[in-house]
C-alpha positions in Angstrom: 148.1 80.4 124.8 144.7 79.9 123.4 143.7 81.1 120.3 140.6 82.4 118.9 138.5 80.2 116.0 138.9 80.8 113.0 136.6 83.2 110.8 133.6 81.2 109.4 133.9 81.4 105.8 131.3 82.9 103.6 130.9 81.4 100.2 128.5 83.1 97.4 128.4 80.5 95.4 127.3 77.6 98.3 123.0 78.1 97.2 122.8 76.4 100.9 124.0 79.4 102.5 121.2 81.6 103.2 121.7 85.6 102.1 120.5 89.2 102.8 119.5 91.9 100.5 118.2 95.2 101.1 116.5 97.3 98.5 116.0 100.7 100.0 115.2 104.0 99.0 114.8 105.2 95.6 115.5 102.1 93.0 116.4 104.9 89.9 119.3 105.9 92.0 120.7 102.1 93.1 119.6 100.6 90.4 123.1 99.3 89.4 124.2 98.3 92.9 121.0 96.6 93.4 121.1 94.8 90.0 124.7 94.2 90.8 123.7 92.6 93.7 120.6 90.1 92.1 123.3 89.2 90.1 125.9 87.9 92.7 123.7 85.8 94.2 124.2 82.2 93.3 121.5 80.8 91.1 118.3 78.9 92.5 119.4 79.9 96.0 117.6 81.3 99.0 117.6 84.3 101.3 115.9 87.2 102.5 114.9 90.7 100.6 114.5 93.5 103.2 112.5 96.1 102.1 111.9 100.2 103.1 111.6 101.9 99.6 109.6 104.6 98.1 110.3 103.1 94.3 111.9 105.0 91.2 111.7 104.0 87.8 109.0 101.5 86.8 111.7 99.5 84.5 114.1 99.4 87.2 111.2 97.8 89.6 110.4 95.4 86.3 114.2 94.0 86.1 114.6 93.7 89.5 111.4 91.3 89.7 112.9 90.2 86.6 116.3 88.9 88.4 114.5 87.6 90.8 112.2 85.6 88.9 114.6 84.2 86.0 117.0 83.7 88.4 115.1 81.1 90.3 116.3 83.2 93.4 114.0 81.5 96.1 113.2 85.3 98.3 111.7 85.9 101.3 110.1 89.4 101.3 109.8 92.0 104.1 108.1 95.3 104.3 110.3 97.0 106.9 109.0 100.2 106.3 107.8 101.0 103.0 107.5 99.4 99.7 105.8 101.7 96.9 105.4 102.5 93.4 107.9 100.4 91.3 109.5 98.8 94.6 106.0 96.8 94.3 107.3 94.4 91.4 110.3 93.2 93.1 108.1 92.3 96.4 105.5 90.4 94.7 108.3 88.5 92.9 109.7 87.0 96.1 108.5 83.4 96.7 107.0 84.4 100.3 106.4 87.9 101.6 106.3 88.9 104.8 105.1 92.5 106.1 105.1 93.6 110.1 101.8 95.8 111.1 103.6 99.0 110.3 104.5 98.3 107.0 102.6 100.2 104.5 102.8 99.6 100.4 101.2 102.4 97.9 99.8 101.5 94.8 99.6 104.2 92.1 99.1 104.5 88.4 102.1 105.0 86.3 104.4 108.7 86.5 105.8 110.6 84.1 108.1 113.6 84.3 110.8 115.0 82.1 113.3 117.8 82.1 114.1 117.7 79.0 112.4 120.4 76.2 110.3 117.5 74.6 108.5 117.9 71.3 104.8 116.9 71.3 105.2 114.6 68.9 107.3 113.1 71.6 105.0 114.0 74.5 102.5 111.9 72.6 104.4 109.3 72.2 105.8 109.0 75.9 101.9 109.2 77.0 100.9 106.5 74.4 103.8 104.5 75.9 102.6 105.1 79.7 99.4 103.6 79.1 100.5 100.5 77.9 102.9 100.2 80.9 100.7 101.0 83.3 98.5 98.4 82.0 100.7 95.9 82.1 102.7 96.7 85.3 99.2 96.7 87.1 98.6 92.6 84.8 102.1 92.0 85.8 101.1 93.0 89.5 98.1 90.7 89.5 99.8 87.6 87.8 102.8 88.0 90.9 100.5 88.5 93.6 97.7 85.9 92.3 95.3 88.6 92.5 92.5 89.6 90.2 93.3 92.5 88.2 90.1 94.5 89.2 91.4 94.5 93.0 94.8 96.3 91.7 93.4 98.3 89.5 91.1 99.4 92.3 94.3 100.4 94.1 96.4 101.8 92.0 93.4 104.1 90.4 93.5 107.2 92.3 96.2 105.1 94.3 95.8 103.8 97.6 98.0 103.2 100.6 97.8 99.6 102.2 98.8 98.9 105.7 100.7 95.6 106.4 97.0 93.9 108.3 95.2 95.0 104.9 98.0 93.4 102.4 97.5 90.3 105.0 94.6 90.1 105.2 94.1 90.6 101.5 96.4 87.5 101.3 99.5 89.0 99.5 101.7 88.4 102.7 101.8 87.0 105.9 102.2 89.4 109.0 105.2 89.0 111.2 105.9 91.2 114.7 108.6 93.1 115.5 108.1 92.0 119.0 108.1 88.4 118.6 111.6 87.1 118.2 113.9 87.3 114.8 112.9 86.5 111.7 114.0 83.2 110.8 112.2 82.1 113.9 108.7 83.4 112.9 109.2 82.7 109.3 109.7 79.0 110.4 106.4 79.4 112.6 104.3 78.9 109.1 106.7 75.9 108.2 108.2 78.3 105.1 112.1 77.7 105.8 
C-alpha cells in the first residue's frame, strides 16, 4: 500500500520561511488581530503584506508601521485593492512595495469624530492634538516613502486619490500585473527576493 507524504511542516519561528499577511478592511476594528499577528512573526524575517483597506484609526496605522519597522520584519507590500487613510503608514513601512494598475491609495488630512458629549475645553484640545498628528503622520509619510514633504502634503490637502501607475511612477512602488504570473515570480523580475 502506498502512502501519502507527510505534511510539510510550518515553523514560525524558521526567519527562512517566507510568510503572508493580509491587512484588510478597517484597521480600528482588527487592530488586535493584526497587531497580534506583527507580533507572531519571527524577528528580522521576510514575507509578504497584502493589502485592500480603507484605514481606521491613525494610531492603529502608526503601530502597525511601528511593528513593522522595530521588528526588522523585512515586508513586501501589495496594493490589492485599496490602501487609504491610516492603512498608508503600514505600506510605506514595508521594505519594497508593490501596487498592480488597479490599485488606488487616498491620501487625506487627519479625521476626527466623536460620540461622546465632549466639553469644548476638550474639543479644543482634541483639535490642538489633530494638528500636530497630522503634521507629523504626513513627516512620518515622507520620511517612509523618501519623499519630500511638499509632494504629501500636496496630496493629502484636500486629499487625493492615486492610481497604482501614479504611485509608480511617482516612485513609491513598483507596478506588478495581475496577468503576468504569481507574485514571487515578478517580484524576482527586479532582483528583490
Amino acid at each position: 500500500m502506498k502512502r501519502s507524504p507527510a505534511p510539510q511542516r510550518f515553523d514560525r519561528d524558521d526567519p527562512s520561511v517566507p510568510w503572508e499577511v493580509a491587512i484588510a478592511g478597517d484597521l480600528t476594528d482588527k487592530q488586535n488581530d493584526l497587531l497580534d499577528r506583527l507580533l507572531e512573526l519571527p524577528h528580522g524575517s521576510r514575507g509578504t503584506i497584502y493589502f485592500d483597506s480603507c484605514g481606521g484609526s491613525a494610531y492603529v496605522g502608526i503601530s502597525l508601521a511601528g511593528i513593522i519597522r522595530l521588528r526588522g520584519l523585512r515586508a513586501a507590500g501589495v496594493v490589492l485593492g485599496e490602501c487609504s487613510s491610516a492603512a498608508l503608514l503600514p505600506f510605506a513601512a514595508c521594505t519594497l512595495r508593490f501596487v498592480t494598475p488597479h490599485s488606488y491609495l487616498f491620501f487625506h488630512p487627519v479625521r476626527w469624530s466623536s460620540e461622546e458629549n465632549v466639553r469644548i475645553e476638550e474639543a479644543a484640545e482634541w483639535t490642538r492634538h489633530f494638528g500636530v498628528l497630522e503634521d507629523e503622520m504626513d513627516r512620518l509619510l515622507a520620511k517612509l516613502f523618501d519623499m519630500p514633504l511638499e509632494t504629501i502634503n500636496s496630496w493629502t490637502r484636500p486629499g487625493r486619490f492615486l492610481s497604482g501607475t501614479e504611485i509608480a511612477k511617482a516612485g513609491l512602488a513598483r507596478m506588478v500585473d495581475l496577468f503576468s504570473g504569481d507574485l514571487k515570480t515578478q517580484i524576482a523580475a527586479f532582483g528583490a527576493v
